[in-house]
CHARMM-style PDB file with segment names, atoms N, HN, CA, C and O in Angstrom:
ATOM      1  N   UNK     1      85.711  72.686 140.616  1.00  0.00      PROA
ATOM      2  CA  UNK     1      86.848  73.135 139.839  1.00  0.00      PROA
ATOM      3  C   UNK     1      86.610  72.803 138.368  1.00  0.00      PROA
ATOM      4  O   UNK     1      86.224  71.694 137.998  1.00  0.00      PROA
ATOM      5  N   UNK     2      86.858  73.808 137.565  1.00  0.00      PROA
ATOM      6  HN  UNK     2      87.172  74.709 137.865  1.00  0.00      PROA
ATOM      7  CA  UNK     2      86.622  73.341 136.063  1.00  0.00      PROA
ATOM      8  C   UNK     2      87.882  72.977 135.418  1.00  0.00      PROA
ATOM      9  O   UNK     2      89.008  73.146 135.886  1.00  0.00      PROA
ATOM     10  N   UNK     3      87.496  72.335 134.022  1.00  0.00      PROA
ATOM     11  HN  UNK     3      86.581  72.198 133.642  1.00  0.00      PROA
ATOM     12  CA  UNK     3      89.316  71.970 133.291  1.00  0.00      PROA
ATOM     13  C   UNK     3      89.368  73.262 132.350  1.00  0.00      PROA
ATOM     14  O   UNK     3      90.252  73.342 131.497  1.00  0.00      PROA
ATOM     15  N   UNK     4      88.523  74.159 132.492  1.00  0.00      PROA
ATOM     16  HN  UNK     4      87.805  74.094 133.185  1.00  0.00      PROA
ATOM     17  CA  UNK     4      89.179  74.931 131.463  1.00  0.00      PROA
ATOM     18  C   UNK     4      90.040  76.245 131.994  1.00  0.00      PROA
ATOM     19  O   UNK     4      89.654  76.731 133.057  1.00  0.00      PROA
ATOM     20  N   UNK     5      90.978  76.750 131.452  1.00  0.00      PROA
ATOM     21  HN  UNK     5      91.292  76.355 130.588  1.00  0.00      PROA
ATOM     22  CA  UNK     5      91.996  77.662 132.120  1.00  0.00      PROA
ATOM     23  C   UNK     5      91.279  79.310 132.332  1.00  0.00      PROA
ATOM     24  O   UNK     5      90.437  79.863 131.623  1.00  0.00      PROA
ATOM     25  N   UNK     6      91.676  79.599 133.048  1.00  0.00      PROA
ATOM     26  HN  UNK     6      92.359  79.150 133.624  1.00  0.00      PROA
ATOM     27  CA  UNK     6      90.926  81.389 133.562  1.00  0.00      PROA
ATOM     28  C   UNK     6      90.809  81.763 132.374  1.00  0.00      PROA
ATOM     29  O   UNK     6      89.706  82.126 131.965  1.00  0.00      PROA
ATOM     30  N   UNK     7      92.016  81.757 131.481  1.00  0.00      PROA
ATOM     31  HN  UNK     7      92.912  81.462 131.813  1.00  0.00      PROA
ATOM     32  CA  UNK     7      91.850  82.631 130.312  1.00  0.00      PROA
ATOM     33  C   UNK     7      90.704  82.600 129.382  1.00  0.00      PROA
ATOM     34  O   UNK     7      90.118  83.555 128.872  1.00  0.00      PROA
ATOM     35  N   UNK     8      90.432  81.012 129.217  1.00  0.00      PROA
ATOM     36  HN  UNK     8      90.908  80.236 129.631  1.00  0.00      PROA
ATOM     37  CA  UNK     8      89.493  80.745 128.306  1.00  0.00      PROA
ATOM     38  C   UNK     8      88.274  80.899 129.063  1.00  0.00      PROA
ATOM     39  O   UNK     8      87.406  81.235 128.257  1.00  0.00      PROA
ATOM     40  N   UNK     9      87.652  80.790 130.561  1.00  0.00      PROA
ATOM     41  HN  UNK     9      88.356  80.517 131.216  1.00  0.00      PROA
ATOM     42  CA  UNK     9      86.488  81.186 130.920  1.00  0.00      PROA
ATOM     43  C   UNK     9      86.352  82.487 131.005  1.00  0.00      PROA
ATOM     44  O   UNK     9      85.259  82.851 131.441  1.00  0.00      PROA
ATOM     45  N   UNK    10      87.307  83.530 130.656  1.00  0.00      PROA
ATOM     46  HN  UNK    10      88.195  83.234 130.301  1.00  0.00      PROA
ATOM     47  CA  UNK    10      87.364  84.690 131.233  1.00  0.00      PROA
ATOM     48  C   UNK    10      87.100  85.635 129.870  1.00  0.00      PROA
ATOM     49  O   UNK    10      86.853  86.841 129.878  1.00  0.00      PROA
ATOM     50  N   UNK    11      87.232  84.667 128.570  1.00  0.00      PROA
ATOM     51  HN  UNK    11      87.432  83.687 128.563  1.00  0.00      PROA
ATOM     52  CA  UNK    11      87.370  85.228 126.964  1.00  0.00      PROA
ATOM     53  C   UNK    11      88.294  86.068 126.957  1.00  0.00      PROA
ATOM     54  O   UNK    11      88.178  87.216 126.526  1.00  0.00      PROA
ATOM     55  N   UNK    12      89.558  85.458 127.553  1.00  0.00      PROA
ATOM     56  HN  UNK    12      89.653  84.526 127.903  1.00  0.00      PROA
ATOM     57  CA  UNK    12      90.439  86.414 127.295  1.00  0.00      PROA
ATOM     58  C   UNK    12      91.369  86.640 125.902  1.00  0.00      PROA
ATOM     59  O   UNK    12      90.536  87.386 125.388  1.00  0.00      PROA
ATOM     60  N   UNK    13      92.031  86.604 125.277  1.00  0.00      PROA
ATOM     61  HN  UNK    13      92.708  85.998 125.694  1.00  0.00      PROA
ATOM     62  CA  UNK    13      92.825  86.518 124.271  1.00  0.00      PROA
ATOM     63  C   UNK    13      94.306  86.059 124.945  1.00  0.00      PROA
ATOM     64  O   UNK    13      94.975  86.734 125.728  1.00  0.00      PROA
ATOM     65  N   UNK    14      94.584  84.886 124.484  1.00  0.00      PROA
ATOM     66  HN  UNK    14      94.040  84.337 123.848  1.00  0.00      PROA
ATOM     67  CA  UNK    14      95.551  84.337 124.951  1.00  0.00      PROA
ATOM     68  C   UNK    14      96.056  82.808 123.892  1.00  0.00      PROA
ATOM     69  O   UNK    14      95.305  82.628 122.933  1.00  0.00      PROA
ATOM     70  N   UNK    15      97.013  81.971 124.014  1.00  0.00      PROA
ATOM     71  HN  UNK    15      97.623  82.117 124.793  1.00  0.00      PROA
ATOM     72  CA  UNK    15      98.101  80.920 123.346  1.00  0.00      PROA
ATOM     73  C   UNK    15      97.838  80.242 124.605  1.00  0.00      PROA
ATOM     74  O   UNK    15      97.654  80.786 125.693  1.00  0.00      PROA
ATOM     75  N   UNK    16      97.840  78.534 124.249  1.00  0.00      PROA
ATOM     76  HN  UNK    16      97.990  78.092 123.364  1.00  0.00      PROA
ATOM     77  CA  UNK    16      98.234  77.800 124.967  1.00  0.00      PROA
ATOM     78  C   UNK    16      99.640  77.077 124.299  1.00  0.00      PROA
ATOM     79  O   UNK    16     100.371  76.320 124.937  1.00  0.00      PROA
ATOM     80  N   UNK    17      99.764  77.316 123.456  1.00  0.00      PROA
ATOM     81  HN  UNK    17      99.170  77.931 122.938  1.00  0.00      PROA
ATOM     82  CA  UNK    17     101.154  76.818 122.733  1.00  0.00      PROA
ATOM     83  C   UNK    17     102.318  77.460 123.781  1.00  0.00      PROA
ATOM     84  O   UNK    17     102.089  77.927 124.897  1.00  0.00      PROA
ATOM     85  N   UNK    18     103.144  77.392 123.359  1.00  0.00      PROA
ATOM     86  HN  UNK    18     103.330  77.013 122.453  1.00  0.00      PROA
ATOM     87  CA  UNK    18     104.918  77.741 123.891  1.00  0.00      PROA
ATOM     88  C   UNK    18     105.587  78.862 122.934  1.00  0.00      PROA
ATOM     89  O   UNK    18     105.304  78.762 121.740  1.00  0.00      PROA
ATOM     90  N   UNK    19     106.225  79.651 123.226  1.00  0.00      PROA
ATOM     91  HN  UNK    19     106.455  79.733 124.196  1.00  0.00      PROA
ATOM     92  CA  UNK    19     107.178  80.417 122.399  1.00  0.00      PROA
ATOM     93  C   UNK    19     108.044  80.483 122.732  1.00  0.00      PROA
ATOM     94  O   UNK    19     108.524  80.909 123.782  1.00  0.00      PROA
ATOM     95  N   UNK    20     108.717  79.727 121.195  1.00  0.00      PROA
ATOM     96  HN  UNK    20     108.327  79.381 120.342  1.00  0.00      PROA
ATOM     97  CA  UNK    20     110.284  79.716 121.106  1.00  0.00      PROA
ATOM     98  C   UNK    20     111.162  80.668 120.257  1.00  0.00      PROA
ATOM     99  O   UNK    20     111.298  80.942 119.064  1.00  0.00      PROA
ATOM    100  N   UNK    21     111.745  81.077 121.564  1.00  0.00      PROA
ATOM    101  HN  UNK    21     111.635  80.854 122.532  1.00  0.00      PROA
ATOM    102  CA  UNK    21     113.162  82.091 120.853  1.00  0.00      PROA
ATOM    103  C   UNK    21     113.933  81.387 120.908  1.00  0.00      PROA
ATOM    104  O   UNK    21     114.132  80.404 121.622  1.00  0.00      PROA
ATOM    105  N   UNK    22     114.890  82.244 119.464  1.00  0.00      PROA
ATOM    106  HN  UNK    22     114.728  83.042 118.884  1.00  0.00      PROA
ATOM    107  CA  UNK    22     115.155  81.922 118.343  1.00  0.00      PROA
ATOM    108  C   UNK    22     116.791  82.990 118.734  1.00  0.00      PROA
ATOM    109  O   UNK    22     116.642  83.809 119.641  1.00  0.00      PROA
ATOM    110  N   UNK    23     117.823  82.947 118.243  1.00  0.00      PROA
ATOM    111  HN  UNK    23     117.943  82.282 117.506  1.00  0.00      PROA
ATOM    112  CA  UNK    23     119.384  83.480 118.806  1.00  0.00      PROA
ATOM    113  C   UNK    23     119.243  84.742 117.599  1.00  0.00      PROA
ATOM    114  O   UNK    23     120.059  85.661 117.527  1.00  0.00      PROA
ATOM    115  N   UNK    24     118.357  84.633 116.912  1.00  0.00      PROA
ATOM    116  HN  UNK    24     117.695  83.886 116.971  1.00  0.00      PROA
ATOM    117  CA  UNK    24     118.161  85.830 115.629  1.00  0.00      PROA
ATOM    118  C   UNK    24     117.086  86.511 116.289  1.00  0.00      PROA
ATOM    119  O   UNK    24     117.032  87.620 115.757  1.00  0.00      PROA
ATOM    120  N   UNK    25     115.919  86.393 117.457  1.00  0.00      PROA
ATOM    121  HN  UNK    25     115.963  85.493 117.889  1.00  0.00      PROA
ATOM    122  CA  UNK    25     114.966  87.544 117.773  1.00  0.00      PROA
ATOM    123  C   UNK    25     114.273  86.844 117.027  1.00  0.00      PROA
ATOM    124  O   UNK    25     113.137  87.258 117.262  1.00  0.00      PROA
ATOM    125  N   UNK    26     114.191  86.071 116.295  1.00  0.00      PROA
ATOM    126  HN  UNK    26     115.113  85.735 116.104  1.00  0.00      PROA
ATOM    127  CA  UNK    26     112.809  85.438 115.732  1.00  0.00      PROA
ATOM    128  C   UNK    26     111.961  84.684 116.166  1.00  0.00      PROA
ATOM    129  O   UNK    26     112.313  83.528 115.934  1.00  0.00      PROA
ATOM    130  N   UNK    27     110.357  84.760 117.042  1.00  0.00      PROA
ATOM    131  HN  UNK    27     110.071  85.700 117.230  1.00  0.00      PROA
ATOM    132  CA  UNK    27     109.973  83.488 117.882  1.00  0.00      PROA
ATOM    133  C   UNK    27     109.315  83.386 117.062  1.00  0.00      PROA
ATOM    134  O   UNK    27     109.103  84.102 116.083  1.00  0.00      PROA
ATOM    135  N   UNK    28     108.663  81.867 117.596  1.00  0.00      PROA
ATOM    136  HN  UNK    28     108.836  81.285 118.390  1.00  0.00      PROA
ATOM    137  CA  UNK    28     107.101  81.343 117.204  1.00  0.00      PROA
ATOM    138  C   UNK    28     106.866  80.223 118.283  1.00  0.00      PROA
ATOM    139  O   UNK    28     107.453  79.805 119.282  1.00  0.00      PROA
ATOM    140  N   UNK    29     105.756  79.957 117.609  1.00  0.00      PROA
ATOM    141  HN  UNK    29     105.280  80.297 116.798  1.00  0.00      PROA
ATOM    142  CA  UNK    29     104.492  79.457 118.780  1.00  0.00      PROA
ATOM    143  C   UNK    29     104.830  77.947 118.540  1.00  0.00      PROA
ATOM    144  O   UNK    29     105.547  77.640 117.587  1.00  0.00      PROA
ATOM    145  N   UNK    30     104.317  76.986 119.400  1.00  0.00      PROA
ATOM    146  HN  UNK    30     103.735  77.235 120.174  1.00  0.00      PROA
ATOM    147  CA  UNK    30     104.518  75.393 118.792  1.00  0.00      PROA
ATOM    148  C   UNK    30     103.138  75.298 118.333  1.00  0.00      PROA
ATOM    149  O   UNK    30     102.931  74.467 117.448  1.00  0.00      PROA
ATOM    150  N   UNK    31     101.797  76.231 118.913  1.00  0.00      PROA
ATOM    151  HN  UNK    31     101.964  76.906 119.632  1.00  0.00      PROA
ATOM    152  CA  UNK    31     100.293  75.866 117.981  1.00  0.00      PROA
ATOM    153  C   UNK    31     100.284  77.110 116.939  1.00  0.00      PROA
ATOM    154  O   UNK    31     100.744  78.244 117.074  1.00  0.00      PROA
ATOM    155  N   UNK    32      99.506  76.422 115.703  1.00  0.00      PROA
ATOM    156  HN  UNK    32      99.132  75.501 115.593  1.00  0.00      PROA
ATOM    157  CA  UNK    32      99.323  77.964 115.019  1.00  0.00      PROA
ATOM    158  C   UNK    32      98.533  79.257 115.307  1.00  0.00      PROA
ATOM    159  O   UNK    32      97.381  79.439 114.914  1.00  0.00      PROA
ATOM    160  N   UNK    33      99.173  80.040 115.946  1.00  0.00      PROA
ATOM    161  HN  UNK    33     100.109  79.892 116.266  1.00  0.00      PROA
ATOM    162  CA  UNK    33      98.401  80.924 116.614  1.00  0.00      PROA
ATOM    163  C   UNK    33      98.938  82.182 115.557  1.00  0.00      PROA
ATOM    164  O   UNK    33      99.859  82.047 114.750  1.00  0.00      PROA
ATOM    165  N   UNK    34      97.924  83.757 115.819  1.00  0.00      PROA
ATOM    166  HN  UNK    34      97.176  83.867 116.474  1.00  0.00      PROA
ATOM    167  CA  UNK    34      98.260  85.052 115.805  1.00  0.00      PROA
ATOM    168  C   UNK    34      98.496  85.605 116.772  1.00  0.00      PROA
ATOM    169  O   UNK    34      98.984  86.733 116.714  1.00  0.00      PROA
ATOM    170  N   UNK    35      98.231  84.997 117.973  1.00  0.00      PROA
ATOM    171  HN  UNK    35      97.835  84.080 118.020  1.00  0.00      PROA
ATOM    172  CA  UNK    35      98.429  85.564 119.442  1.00  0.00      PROA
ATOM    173  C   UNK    35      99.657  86.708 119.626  1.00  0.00      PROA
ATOM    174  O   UNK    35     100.778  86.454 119.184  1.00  0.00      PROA
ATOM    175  N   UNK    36      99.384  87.934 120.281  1.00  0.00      PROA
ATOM    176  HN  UNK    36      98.474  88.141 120.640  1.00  0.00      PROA
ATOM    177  CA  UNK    36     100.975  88.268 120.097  1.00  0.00      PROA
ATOM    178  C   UNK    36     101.902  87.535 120.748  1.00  0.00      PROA
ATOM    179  O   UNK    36     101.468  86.433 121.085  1.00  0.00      PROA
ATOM    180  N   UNK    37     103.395  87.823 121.145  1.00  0.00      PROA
ATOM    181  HN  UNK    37     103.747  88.718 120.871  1.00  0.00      PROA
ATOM    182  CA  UNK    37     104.115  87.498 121.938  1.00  0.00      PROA
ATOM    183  C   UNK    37     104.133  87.536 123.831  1.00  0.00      PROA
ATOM    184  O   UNK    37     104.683  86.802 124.651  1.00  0.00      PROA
ATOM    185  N   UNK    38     103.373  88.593 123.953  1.00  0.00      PROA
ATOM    186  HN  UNK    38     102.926  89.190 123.286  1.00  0.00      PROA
ATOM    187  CA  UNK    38     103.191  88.622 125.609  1.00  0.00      PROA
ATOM    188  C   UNK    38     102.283  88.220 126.065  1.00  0.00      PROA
ATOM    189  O   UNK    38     102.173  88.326 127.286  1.00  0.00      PROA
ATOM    190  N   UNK    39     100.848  87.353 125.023  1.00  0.00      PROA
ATOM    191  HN  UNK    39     100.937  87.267 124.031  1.00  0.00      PROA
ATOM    192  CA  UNK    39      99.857  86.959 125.792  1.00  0.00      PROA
ATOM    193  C   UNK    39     100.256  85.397 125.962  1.00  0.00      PROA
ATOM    194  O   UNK    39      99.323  84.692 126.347  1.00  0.00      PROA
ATOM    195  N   UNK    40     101.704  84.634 125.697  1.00  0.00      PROA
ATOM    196  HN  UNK    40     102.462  85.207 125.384  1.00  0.00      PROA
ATOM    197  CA  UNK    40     101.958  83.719 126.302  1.00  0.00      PROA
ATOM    198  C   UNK    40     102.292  83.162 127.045  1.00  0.00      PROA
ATOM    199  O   UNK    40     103.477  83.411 127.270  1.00  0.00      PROA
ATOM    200  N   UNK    41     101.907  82.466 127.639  1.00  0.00      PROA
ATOM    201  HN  UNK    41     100.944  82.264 127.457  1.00  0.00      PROA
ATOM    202  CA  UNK    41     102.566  82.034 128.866  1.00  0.00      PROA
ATOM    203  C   UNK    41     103.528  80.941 129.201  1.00  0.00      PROA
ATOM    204  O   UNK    41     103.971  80.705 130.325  1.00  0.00      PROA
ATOM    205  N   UNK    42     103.745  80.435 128.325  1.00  0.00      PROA
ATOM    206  HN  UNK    42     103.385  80.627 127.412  1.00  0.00      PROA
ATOM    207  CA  UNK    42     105.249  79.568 128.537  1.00  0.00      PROA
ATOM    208  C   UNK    42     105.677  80.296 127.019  1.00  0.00      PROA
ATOM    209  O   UNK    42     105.033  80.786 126.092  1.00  0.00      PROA
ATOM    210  N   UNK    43     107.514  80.018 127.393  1.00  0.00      PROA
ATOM    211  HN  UNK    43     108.037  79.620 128.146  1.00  0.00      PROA
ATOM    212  CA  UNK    43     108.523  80.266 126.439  1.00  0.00      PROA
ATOM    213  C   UNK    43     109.893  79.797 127.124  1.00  0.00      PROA
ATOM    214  O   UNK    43     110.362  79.740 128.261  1.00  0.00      PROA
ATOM    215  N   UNK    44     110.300  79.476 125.746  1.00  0.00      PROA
ATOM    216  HN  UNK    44     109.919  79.522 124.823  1.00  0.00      PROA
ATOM    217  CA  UNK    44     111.487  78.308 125.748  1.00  0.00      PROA
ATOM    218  C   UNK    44     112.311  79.246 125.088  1.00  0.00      PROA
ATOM    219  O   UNK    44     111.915  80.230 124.463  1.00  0.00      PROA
ATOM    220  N   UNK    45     113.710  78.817 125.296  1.00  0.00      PROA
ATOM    221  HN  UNK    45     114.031  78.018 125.804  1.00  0.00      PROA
ATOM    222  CA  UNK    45     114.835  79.569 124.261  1.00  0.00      PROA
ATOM    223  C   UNK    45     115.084  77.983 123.602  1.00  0.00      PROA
ATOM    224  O   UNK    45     115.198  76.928 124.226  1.00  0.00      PROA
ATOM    225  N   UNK    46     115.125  78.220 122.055  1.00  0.00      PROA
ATOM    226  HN  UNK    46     115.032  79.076 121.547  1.00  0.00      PROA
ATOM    227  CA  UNK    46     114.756  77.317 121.233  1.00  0.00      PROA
ATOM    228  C   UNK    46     116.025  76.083 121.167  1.00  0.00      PROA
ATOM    229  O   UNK    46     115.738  75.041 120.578  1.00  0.00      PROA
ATOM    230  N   UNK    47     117.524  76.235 121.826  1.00  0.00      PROA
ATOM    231  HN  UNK    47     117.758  77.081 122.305  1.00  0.00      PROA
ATOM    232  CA  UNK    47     117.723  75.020 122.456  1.00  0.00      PROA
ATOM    233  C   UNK    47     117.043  74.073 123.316  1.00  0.00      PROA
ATOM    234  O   UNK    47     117.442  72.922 123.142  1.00  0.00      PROA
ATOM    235  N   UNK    48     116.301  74.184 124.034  1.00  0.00      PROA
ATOM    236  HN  UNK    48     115.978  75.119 124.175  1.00  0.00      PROA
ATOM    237  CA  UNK    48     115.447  73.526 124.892  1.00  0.00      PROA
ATOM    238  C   UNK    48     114.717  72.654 123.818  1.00  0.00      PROA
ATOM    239  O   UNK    48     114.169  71.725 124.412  1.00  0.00      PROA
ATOM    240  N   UNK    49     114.462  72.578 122.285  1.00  0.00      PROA
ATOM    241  HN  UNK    49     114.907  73.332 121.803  1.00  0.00      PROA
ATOM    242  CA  UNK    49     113.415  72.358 121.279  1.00  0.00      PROA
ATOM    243  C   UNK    49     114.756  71.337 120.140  1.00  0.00      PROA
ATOM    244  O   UNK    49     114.360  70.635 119.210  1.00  0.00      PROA
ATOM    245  N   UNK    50     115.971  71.452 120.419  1.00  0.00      PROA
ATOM    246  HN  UNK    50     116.293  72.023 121.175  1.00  0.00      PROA
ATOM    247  CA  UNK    50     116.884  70.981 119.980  1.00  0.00      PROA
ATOM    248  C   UNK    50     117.324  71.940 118.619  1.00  0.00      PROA
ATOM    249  O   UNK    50     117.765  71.472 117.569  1.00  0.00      PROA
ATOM    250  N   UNK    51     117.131  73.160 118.855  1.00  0.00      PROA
ATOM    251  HN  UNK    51     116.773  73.540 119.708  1.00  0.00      PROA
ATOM    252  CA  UNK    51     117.388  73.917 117.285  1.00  0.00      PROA
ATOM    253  C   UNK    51     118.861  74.335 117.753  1.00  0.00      PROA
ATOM    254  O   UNK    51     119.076  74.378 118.964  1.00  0.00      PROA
ATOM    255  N   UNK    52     119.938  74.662 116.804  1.00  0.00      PROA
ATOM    256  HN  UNK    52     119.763  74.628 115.820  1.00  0.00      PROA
ATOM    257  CA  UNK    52     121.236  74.915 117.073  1.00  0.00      PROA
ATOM    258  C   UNK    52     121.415  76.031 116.312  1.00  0.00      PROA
ATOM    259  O   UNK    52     122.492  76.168 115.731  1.00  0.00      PROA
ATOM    260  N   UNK    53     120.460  76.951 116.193  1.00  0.00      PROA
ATOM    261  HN  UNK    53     119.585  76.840 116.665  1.00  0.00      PROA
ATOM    262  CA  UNK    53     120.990  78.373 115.681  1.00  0.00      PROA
ATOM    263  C   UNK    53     121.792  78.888 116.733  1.00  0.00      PROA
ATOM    264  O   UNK    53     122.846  79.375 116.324  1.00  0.00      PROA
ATOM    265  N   UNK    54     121.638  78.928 117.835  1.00  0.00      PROA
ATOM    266  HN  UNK    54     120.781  78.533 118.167  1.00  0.00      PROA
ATOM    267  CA  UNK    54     122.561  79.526 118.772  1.00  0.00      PROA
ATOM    268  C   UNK    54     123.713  79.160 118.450  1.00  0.00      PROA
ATOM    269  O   UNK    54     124.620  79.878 118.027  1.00  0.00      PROA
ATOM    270  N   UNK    55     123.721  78.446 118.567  1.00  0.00      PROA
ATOM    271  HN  UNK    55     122.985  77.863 118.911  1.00  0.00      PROA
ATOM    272  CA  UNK    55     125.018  77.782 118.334  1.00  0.00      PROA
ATOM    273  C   UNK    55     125.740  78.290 116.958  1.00  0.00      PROA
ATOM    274  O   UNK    55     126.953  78.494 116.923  1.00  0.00      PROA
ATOM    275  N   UNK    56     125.017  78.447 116.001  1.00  0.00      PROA
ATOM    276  HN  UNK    56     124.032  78.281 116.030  1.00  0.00      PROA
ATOM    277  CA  UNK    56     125.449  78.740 114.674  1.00  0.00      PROA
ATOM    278  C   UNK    56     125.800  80.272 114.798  1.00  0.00      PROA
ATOM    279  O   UNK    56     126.784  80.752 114.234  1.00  0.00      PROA
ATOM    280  N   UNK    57     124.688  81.215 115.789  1.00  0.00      PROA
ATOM    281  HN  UNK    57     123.888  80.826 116.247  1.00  0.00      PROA
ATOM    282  CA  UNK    57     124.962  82.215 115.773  1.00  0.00      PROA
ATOM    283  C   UNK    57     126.166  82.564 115.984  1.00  0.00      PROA
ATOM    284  O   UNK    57     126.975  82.858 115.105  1.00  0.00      PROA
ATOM    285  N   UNK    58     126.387  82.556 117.313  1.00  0.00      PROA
ATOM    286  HN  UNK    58     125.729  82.318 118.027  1.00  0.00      PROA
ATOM    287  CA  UNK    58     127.800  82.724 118.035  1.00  0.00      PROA
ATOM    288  C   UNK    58     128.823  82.167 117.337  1.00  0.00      PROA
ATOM    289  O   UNK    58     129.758  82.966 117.292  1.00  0.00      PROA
ATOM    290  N   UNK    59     129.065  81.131 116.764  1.00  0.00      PROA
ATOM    291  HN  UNK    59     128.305  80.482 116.801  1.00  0.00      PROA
ATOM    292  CA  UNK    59     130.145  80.816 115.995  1.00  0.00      PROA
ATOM    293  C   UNK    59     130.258  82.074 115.130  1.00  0.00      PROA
ATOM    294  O   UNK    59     131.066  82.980 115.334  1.00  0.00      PROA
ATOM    295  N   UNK    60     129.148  82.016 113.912  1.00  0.00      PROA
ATOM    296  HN  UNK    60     128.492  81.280 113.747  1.00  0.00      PROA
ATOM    297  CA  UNK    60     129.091  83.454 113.277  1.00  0.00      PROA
ATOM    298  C   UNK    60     129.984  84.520 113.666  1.00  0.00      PROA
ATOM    299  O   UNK    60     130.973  85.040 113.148  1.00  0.00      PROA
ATOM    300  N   UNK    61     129.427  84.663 114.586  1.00  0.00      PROA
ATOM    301  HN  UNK    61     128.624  84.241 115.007  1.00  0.00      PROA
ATOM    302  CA  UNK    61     130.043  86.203 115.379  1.00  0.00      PROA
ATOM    303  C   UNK    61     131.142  85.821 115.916  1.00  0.00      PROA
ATOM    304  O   UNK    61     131.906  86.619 115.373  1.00  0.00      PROA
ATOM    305  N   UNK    62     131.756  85.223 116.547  1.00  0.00      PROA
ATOM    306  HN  UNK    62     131.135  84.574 116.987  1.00  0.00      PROA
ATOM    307  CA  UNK    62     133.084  84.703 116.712  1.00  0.00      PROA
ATOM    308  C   UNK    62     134.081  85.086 115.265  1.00  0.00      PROA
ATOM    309  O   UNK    62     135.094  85.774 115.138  1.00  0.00      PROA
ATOM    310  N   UNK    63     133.714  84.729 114.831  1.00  0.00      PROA
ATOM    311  HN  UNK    63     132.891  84.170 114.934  1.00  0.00      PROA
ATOM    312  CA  UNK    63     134.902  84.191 112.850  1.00  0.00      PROA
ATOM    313  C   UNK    63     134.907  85.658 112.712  1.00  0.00      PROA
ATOM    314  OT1 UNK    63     135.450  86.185 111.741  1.00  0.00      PROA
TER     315      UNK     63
END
């Protein structure tokens, strides 16, 4: 068994970082990547990361 992941023996194009959405449609990565958005494989909605735009959003839109 090797430690490196399919993707990387396979040269695939892929993120090992996380992408976090954002309550505005705005993600990003936790590594600095160009990767697009669907070659990742974990993603968080950016409460999980402690950000409170959601929170800000919806108030927003509430008022």
């Amino acid at each position: 068994m090797s430690d490196v992941c399919r993707e990387c023996r396979e040269d695939l194009d892929h993120c090992h970082g996380t992408l976090v959405h954002h309550a505005s449609f705005f993600v990003e990565c936790t590594d600095d990547c160009a990767t697009p958005d669907g070659l990742h494989s974990f993603a968080v909605d950016c409460d999980a990361v402690g950000c409170t735009c959601a929170v800000t959003f919806v108030a927003s839109a509430v008022s």
